[in-house]
PyMOL Python script that loads the backbone (N, CA, C, O; Angstrom):
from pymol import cmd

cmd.read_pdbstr("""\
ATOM      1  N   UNK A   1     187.701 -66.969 -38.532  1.00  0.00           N
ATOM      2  CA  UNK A   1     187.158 -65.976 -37.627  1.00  0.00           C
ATOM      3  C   UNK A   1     185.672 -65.775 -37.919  1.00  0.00           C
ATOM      4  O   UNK A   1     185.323 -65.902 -39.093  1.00  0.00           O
ATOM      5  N   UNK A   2     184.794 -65.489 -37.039  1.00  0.00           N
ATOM      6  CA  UNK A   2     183.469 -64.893 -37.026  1.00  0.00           C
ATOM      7  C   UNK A   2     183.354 -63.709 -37.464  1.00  0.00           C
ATOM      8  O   UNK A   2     184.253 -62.869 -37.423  1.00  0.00           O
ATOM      9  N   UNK A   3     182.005 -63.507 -38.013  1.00  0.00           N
ATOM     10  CA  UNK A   3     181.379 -62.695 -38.132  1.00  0.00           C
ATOM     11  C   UNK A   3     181.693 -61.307 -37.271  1.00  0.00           C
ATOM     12  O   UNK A   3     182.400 -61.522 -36.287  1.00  0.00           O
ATOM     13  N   UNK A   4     181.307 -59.963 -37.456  1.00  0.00           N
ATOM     14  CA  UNK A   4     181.371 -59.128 -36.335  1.00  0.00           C
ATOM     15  C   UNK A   4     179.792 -58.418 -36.502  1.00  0.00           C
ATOM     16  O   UNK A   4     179.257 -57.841 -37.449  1.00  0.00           O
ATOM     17  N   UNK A   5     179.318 -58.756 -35.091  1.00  0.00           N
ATOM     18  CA  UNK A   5     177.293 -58.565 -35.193  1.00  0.00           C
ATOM     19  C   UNK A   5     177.576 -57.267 -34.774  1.00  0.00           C
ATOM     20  O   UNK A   5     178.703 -56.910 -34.432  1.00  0.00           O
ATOM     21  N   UNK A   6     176.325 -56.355 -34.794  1.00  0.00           N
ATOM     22  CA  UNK A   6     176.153 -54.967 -34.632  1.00  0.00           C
ATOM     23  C   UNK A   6     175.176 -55.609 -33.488  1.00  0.00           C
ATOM     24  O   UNK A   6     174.121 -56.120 -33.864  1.00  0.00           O
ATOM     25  N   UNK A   7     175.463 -55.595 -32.295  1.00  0.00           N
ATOM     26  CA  UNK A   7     174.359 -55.982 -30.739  1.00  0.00           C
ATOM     27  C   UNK A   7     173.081 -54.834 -30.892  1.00  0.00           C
ATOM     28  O   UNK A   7     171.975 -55.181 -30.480  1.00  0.00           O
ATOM     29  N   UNK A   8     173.233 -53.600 -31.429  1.00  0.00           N
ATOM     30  CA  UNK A   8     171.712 -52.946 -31.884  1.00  0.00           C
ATOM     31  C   UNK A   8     171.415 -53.805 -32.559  1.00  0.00           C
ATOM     32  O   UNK A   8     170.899 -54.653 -31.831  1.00  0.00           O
ATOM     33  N   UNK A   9     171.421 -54.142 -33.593  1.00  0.00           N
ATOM     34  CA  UNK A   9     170.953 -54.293 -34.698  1.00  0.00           C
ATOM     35  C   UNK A   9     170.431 -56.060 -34.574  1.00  0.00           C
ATOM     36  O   UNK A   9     169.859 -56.594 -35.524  1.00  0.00           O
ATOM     37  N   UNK A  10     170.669 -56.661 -33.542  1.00  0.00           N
ATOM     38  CA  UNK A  10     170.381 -57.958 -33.062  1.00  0.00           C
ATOM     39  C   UNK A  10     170.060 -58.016 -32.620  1.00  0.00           C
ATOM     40  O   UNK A  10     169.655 -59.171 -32.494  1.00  0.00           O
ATOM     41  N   UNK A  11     169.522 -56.900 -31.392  1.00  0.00           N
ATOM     42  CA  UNK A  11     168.431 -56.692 -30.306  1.00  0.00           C
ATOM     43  C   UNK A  11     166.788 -56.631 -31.167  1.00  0.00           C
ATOM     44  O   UNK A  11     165.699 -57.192 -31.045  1.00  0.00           O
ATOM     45  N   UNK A  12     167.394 -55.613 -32.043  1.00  0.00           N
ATOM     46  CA  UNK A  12     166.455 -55.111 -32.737  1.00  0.00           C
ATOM     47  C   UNK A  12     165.906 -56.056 -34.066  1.00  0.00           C
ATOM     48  O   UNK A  12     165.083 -55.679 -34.899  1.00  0.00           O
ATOM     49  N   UNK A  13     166.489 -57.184 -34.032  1.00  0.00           N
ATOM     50  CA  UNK A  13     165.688 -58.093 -34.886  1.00  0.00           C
ATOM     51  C   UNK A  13     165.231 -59.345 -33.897  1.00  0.00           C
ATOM     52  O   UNK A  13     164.395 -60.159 -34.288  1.00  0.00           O
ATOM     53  N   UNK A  14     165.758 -59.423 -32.770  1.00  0.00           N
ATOM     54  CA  UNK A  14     165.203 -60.521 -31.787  1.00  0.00           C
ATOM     55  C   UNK A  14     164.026 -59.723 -31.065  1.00  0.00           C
ATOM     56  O   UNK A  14     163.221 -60.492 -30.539  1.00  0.00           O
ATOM     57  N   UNK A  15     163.719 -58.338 -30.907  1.00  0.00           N
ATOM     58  CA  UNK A  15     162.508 -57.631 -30.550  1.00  0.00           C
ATOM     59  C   UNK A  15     161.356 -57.718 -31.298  1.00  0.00           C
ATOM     60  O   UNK A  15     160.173 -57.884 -31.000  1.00  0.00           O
ATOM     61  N   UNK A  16     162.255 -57.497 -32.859  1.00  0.00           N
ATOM     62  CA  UNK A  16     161.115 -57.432 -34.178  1.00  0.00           C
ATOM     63  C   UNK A  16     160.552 -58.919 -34.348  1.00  0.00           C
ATOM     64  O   UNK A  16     159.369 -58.853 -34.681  1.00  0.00           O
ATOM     65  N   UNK A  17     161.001 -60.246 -34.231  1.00  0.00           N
ATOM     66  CA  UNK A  17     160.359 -61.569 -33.935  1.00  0.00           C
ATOM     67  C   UNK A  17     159.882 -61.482 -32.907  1.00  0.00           C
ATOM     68  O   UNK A  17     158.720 -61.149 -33.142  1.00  0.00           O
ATOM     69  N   UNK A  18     160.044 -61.583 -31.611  1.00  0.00           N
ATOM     70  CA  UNK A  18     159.421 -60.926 -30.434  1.00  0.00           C
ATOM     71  C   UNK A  18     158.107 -60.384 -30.725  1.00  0.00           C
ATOM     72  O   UNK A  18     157.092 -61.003 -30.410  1.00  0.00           O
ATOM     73  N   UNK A  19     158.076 -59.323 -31.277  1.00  0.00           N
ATOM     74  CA  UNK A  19     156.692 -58.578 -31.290  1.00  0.00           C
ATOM     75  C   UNK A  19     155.969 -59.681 -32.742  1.00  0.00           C
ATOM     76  O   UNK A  19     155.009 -60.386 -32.429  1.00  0.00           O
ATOM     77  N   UNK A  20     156.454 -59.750 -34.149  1.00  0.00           N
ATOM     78  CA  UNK A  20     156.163 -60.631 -34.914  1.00  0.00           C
ATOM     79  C   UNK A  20     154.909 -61.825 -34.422  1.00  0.00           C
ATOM     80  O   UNK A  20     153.751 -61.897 -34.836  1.00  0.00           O
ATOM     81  N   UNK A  21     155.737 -62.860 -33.213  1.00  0.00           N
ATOM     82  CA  UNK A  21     155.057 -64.106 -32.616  1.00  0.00           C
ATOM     83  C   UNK A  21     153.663 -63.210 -32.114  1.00  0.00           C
ATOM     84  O   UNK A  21     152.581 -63.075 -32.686  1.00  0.00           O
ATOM     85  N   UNK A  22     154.127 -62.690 -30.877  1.00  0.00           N
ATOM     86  CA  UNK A  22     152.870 -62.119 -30.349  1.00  0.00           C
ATOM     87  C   UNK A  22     151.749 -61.294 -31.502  1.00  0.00           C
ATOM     88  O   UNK A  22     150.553 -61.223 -31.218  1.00  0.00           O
ATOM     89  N   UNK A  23     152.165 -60.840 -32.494  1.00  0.00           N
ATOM     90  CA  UNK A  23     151.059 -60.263 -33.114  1.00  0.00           C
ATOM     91  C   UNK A  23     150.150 -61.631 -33.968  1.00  0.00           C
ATOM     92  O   UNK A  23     148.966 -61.541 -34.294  1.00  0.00           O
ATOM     93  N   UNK A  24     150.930 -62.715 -34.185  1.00  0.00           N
ATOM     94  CA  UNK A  24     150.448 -63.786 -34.863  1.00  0.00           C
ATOM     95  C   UNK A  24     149.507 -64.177 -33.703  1.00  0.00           C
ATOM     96  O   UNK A  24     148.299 -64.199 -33.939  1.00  0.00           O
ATOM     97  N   UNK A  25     149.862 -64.423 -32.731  1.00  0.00           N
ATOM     98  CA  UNK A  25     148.701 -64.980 -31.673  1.00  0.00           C
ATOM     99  C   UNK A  25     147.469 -64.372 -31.406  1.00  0.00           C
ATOM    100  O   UNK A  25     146.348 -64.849 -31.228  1.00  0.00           O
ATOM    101  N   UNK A  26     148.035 -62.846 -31.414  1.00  0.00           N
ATOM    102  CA  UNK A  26     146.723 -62.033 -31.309  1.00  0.00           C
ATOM    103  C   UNK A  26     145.748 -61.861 -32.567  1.00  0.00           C
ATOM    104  O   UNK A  26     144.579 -61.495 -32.443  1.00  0.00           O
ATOM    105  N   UNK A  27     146.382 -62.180 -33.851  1.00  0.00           N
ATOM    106  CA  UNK A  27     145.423 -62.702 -34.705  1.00  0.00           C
ATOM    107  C   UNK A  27     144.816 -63.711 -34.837  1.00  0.00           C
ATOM    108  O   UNK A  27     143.789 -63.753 -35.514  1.00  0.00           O
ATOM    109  N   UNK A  28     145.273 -64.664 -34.271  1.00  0.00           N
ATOM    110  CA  UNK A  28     144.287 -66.169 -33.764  1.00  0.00           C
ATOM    111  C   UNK A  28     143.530 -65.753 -32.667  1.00  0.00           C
ATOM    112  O   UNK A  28     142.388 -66.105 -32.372  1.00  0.00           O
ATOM    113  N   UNK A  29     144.305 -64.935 -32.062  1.00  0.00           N
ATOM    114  CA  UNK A  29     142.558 -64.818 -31.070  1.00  0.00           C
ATOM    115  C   UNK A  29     142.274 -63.916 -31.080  1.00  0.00           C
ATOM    116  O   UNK A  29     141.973 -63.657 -29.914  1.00  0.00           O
ATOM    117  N   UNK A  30     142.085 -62.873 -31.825  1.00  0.00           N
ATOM    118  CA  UNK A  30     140.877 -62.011 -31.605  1.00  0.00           C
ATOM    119  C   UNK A  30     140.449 -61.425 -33.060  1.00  0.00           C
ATOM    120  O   UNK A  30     139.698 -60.467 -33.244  1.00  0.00           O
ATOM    121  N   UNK A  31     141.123 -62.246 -34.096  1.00  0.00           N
ATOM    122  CA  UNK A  31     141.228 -61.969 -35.922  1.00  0.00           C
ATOM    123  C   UNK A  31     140.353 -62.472 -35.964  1.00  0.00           C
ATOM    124  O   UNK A  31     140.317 -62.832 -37.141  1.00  0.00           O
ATOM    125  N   UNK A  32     139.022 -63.011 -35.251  1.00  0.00           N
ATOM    126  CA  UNK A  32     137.962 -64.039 -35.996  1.00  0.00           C
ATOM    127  C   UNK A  32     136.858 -62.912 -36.286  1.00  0.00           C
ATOM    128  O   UNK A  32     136.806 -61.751 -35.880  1.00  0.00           O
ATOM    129  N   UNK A  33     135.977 -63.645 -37.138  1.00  0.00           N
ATOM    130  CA  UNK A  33     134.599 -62.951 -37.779  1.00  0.00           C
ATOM    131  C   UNK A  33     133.347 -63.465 -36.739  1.00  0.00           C
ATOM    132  O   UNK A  33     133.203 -64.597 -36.278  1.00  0.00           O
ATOM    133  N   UNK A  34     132.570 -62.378 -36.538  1.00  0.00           N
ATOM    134  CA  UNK A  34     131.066 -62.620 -35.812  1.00  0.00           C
ATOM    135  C   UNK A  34     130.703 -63.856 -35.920  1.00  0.00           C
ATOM    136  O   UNK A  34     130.459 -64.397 -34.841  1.00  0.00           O
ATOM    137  N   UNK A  35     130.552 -64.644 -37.068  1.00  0.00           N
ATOM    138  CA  UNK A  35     129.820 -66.284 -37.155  1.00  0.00           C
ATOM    139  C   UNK A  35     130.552 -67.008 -36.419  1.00  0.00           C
ATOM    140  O   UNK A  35     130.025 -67.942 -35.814  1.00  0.00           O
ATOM    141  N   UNK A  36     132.301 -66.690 -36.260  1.00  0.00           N
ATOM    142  CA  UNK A  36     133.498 -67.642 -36.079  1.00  0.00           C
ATOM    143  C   UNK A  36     133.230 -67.363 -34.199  1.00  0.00           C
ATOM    144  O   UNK A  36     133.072 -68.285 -33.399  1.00  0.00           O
ATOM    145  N   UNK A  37     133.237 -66.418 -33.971  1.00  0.00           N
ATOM    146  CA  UNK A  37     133.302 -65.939 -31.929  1.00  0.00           C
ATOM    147  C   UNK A  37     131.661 -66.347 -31.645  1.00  0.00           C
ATOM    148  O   UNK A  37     131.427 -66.789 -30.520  1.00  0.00           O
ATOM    149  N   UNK A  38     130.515 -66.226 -32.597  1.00  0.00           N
ATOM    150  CA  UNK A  38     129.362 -67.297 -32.531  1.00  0.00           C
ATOM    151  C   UNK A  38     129.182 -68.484 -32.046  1.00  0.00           C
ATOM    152  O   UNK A  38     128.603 -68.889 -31.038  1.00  0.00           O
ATOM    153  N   UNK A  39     130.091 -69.303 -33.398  1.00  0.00           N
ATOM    154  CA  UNK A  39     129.666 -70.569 -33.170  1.00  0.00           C
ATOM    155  C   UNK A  39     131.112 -71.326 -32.172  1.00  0.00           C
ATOM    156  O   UNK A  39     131.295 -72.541 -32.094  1.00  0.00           O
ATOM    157  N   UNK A  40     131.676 -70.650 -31.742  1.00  0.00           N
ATOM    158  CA  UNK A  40     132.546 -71.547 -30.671  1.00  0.00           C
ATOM    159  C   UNK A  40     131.967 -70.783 -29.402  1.00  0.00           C
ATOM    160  O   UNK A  40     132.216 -71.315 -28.320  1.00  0.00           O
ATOM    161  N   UNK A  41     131.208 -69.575 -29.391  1.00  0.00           N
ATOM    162  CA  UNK A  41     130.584 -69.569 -28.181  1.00  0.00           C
ATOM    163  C   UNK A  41     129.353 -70.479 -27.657  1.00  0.00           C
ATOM    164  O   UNK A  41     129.038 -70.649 -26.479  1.00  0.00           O
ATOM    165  N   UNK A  42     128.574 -71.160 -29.086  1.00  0.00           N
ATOM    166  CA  UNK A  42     127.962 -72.087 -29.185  1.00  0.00           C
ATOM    167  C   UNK A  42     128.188 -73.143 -28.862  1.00  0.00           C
ATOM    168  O   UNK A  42     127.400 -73.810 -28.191  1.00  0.00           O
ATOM    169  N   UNK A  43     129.539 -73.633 -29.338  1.00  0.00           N
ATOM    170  CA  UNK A  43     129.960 -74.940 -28.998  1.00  0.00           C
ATOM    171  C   UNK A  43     130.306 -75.048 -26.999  1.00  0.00           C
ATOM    172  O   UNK A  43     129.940 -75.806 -26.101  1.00  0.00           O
ATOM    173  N   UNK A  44     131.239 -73.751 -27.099  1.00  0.00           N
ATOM    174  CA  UNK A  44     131.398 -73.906 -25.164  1.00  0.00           C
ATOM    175  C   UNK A  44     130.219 -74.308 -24.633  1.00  0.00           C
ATOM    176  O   UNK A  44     130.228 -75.286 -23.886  1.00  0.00           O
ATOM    177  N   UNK A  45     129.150 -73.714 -24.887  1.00  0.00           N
ATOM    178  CA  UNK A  45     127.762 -73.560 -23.878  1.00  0.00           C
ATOM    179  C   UNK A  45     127.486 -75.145 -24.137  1.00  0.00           C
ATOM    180  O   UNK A  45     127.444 -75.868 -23.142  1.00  0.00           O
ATOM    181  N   UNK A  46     127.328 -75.622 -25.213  1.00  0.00           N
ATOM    182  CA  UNK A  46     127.181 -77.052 -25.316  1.00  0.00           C
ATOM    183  C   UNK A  46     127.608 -77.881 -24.533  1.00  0.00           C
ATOM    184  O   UNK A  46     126.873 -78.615 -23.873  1.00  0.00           O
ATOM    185  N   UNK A  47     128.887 -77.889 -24.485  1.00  0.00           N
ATOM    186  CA  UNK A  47     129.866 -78.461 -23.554  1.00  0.00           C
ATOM    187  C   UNK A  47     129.479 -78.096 -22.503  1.00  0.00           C
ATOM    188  O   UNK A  47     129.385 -79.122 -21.830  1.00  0.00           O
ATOM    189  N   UNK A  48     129.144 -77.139 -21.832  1.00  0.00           N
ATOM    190  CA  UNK A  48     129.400 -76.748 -20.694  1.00  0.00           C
ATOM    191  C   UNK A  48     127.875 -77.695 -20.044  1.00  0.00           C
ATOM    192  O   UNK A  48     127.938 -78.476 -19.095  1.00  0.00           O
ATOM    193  N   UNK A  49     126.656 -77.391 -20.789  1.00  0.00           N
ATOM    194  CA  UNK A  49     125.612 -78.452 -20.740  1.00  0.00           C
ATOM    195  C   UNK A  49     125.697 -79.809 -20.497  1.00  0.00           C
ATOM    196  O   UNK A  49     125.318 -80.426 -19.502  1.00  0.00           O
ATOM    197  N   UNK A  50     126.243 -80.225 -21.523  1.00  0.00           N
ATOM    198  CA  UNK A  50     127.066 -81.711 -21.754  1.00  0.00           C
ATOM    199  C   UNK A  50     127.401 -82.620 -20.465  1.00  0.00           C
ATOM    200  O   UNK A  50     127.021 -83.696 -20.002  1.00  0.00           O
ATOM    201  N   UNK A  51     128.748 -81.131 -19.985  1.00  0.00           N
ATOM    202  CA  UNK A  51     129.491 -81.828 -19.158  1.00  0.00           C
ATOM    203  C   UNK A  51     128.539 -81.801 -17.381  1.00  0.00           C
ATOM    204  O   UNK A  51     128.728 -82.643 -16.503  1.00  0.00           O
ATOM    205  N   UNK A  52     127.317 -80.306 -17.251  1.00  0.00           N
ATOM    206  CA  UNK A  52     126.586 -80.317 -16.236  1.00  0.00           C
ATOM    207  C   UNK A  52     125.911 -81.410 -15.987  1.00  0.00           C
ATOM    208  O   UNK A  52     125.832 -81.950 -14.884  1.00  0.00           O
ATOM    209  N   UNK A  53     125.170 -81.942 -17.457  1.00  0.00           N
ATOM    210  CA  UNK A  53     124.245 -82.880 -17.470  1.00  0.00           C
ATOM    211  C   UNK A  53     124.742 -84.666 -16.800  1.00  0.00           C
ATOM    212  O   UNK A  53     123.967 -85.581 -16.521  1.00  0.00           O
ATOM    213  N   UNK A  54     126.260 -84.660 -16.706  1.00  0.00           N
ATOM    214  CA  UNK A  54     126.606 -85.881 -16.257  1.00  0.00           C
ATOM    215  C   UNK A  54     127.194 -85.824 -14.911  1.00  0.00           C
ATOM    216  O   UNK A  54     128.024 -86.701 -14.667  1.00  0.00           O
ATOM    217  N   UNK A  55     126.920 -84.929 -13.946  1.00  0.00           N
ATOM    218  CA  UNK A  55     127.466 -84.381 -12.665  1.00  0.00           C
ATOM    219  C   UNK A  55     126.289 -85.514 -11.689  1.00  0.00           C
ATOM    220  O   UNK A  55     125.102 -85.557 -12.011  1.00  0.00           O
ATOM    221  N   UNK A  56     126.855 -86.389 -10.473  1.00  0.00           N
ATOM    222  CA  UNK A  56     126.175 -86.768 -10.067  1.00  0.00           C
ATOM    223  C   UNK A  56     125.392 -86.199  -9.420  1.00  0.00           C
ATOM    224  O   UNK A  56     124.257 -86.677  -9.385  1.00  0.00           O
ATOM    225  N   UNK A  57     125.641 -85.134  -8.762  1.00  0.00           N
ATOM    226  CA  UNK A  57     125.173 -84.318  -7.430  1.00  0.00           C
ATOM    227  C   UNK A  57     125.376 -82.903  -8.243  1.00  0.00           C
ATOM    228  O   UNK A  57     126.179 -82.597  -9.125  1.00  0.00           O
ATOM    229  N   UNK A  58     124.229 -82.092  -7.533  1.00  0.00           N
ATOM    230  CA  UNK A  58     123.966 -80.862  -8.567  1.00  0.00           C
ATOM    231  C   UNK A  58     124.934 -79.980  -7.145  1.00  0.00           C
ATOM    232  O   UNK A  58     124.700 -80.150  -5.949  1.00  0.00           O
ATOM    233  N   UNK A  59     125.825 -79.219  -7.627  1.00  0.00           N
ATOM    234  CA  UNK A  59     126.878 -78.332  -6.865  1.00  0.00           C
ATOM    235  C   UNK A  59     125.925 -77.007  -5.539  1.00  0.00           C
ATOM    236  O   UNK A  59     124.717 -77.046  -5.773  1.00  0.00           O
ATOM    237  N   UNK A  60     126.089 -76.520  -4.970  1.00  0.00           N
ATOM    238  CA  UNK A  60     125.182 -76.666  -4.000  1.00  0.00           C
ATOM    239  C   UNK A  60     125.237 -74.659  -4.580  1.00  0.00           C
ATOM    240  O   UNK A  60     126.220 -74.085  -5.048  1.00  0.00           O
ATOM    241  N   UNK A  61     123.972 -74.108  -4.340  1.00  0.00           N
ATOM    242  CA  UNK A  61     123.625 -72.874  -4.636  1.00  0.00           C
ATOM    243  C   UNK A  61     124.133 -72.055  -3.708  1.00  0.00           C
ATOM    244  O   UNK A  61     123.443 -71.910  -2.699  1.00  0.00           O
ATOM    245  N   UNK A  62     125.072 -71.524  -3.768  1.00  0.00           N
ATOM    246  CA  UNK A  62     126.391 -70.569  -3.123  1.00  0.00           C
ATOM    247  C   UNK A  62     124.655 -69.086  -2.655  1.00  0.00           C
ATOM    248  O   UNK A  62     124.525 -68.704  -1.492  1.00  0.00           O
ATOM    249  N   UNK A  63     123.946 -68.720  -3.464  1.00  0.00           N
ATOM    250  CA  UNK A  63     122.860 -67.600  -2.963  1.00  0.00           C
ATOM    251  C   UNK A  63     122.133 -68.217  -2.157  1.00  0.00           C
ATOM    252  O   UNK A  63     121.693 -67.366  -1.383  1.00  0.00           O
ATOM    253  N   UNK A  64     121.670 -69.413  -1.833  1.00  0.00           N
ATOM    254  CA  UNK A  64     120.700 -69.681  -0.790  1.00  0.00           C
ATOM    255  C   UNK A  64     121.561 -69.851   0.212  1.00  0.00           C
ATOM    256  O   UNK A  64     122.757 -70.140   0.194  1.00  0.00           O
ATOM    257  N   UNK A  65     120.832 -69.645   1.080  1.00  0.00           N
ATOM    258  CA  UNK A  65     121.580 -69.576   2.964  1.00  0.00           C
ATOM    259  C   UNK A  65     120.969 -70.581   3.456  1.00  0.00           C
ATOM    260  O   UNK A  65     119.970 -70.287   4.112  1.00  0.00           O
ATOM    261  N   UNK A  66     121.319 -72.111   3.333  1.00  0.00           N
ATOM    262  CA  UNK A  66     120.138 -73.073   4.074  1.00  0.00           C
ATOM    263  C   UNK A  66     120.567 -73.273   5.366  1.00  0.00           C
ATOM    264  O   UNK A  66     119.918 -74.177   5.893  1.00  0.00           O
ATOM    265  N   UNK A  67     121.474 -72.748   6.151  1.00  0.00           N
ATOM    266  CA  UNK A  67     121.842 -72.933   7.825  1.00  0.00           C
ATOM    267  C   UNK A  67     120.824 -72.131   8.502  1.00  0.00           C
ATOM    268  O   UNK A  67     120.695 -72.221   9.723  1.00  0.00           O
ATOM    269  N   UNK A  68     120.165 -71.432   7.869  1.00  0.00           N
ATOM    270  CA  UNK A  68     119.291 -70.401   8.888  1.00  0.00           C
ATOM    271  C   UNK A  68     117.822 -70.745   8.842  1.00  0.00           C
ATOM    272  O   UNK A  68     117.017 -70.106   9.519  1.00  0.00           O
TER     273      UNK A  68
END
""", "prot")
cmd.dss("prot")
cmd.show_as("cartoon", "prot")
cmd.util.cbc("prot")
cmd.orient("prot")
């Protein structure tokens, strides 16, 4: 025969991992130090350069109105 579970008491440890995971994630993203949210804001902009700089055709300026 099985076990006999207490269904509180199994809610309440599949909630407590539940919240557990999510607090681990939210320490990967938002547990970092000033130099650390720095230099990967550094690195995006790089990239983001990087990847402008090899665009054949420059994307067309959404503020100028050239029909008029």
């Amino acid at each position: 025969m099985s076990d006999v579970v207490n269904l509180r008491r199994a809610r309440k440890d599949r909630d407590r991992r539940r919240r557990e995971g999510e607090a681990a994630e939210n320490r990967a993203k938002f547990g970092r130090g000033k130099v650390e949210k720095l230099t990967t804001q550094a690195q995006d902009a790089l990239e983001t350069r990087r990847l402008d700089g090899h665009r054949l055709e420059s994307p067309a300026d959404p503020d100028s109105d050239s029909s008029t």
